[in-house]
N, C-alpha and C positions, 0 to 999 in steps of 0.2 A: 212147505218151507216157511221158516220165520226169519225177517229180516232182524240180525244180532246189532249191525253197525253198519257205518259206512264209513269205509275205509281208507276212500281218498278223494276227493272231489275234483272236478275239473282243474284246478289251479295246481293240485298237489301231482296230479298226472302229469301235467305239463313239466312243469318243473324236475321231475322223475325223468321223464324224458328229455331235459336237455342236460340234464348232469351226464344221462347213457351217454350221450348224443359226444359230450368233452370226452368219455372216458374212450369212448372208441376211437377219438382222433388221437387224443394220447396213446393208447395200446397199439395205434398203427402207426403212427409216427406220419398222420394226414391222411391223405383217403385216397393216395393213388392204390389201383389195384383193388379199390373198395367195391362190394357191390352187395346191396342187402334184398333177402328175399323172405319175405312175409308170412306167414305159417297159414292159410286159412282158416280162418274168417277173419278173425280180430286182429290175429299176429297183422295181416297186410296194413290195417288201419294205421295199427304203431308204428311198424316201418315204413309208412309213407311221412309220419311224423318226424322219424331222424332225418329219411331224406330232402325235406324241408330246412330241418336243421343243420344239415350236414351242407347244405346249399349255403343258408346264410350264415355259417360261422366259418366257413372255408374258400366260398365261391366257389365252390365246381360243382355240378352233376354227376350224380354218384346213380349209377344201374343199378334199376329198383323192379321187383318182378315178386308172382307168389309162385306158392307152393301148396299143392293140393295133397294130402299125404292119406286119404282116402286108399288107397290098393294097397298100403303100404304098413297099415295097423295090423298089428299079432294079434289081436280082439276081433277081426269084421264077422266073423261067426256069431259072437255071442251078443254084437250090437244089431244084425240085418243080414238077413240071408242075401239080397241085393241092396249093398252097400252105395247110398246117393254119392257120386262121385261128380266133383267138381272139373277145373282144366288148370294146371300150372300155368303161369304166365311168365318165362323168363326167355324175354326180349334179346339177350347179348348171352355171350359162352362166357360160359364159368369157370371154364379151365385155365389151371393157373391164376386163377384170383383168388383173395381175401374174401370168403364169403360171413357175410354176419343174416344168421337165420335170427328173426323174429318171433315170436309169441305172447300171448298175454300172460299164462300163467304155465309157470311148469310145476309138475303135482309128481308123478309115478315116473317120467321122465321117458313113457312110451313116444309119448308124441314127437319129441325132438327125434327117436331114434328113429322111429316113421320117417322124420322130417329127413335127417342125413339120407337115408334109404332113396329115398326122392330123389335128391340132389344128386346122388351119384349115377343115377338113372338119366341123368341129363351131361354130365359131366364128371373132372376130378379137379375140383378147385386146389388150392395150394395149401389154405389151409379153414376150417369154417368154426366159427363165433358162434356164440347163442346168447343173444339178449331178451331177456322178457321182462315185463312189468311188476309181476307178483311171482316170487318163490315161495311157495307155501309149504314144501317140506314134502314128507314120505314117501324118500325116492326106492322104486322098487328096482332100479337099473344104475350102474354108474356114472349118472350124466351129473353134469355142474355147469349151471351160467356164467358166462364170463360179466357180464352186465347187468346188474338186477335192480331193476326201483324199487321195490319193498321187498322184504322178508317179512312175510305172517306166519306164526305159525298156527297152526290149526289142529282139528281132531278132525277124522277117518268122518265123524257128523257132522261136519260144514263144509259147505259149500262157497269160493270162492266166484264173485260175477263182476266179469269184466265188461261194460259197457260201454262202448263206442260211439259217434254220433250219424256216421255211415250207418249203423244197423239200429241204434237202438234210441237215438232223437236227442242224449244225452253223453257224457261223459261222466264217470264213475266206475268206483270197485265199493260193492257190495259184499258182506259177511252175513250168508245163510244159514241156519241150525235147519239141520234136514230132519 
């Protein structure tokens, strides 16, 4: 892999994130009923971020939880005959809430379907969002984010990297040519 660009640096993350962070009290009209849940790995980092923000632009605690979507990929054949599976963490019932699902990048659009798959596995919210940080385009399924920080478009040969400082020491979105 060669590194093409860097696509957003810490500052422009941030920023990315607290614009989501307005549009989803706008689109809910404030945050009763809110409650967002993180996609594993990276999606959590984000959504611990709105709910940060969603704290200090509203004053309330907003139920924050992940989602492990591991059993739940139409791929686990072709990625691992035994599939590392992670654990959900969602603390309060979902039923009947506004659930706003997390991610860093939606690509093919599997992983959110994975991700709903999940969620209803635990419950039947009212109704569920999907915010991510990078839309890069070639969706093979009919999903669309309601909340997006960037749109890149990209070719089927690059690779999008979302790095966090939970996992990765830094903050950044990288553009790979694979």
């Amino acid at each position: 892999m060669v590194l093409k660009s860097v696509i957003m640096d810490e500052s422009a993350i941030r920023r990315s994130m607290t614009r989501i962070t307005h549009e989803i009290i706008e689109k809910n009209n404030g945050t009763d009923d809110l409650c967002l849940l993180g996609i594993r790995r990276r999606g959590v980092s984000l959504a611990a971020m709105l709910r940060d923000n969603l704290k200090k632009f509203e004053g309330k605690d907003v139920p924050f939880g992940s989602v492990d979507i591991s059993l739940y990929r139409d791929d686990l054949t072709e990625l691992n005959d035994l599939p590392e599976t992670g654990k959900s963490e969602i603390p309060f019932d979902i039923s009947g809430k506004k659930l706003i699902l997390v991610d860093d990048v939606i690509y093919t659009g599997r992983t959110a379907r994975a991700a709903i798959d999940a969620v209803f596995h635990h419950g039947r919210p009212r109704l569920v969002q999907l915010a991510v940080l990078i839309d890069r385009g070639h969706r093979e399924l009919p999903i669309r984010p309601d909340f997006v920080g960037k749109n890149i478009p990209t070719s089927h040969t690059e690779m999008v990297s979302v790095m966090v400082e939970e996992y990765d020491g830094k903050m950044e979105v990288d553009l790979y040519q694979l």
